[in-house]
C-alpha positions, 0 to 999 in steps of 0.5 A: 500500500502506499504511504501516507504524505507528510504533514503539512506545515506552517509558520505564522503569527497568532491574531487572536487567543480569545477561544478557549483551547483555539488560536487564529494564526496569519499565514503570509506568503510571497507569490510572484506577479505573472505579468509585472514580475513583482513579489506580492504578499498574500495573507491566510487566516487558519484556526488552530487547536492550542490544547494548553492554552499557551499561546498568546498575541504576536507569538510566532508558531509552527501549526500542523495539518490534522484530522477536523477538529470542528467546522472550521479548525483541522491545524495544530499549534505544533511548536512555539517558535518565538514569544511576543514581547 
């Protein structure tokens, strides 16, 4: 049979820590213009289950894909990279 994918990975910064055991973390990324050629800077939101309740506003993480937790969430806080001042 064949094997699974690797989990996907994201780094971002958390927007909002409001919910209980679920963060909002900003993914941004660089994508190349196809005509002019210059690199624009795209934005996604994704909601993140945070099973301790550790992380807070402006902290810098690294979410992993999971199985649906909820509507909306189906990332995990996997590590935090860098806490917020």
């Amino acid at each position: 049979m064949g094997e699974r994918g690797a989990k996907k990975t994201l780094e971002g910064v958390v927007v909002s820590d409001k919910m209980d055991k679920t963060v909002v973390i900003r993914v941004e990324r660089l994508i190349k213009h196809p005509r002019t050629g210059k690199y624009i800077r795209r934005k996604a939101k994704f909601m993140a289950h945070d099973e301790k309740n550790e992380c807070k506003i402006n902290d810098k993480v690294q979410i992993v894909q999971t199985r649906p937790l909820s509507k909306h969430k189906y990332w995990r806080v996997l590590k935090i990279l860098e806490r917020a001042e």
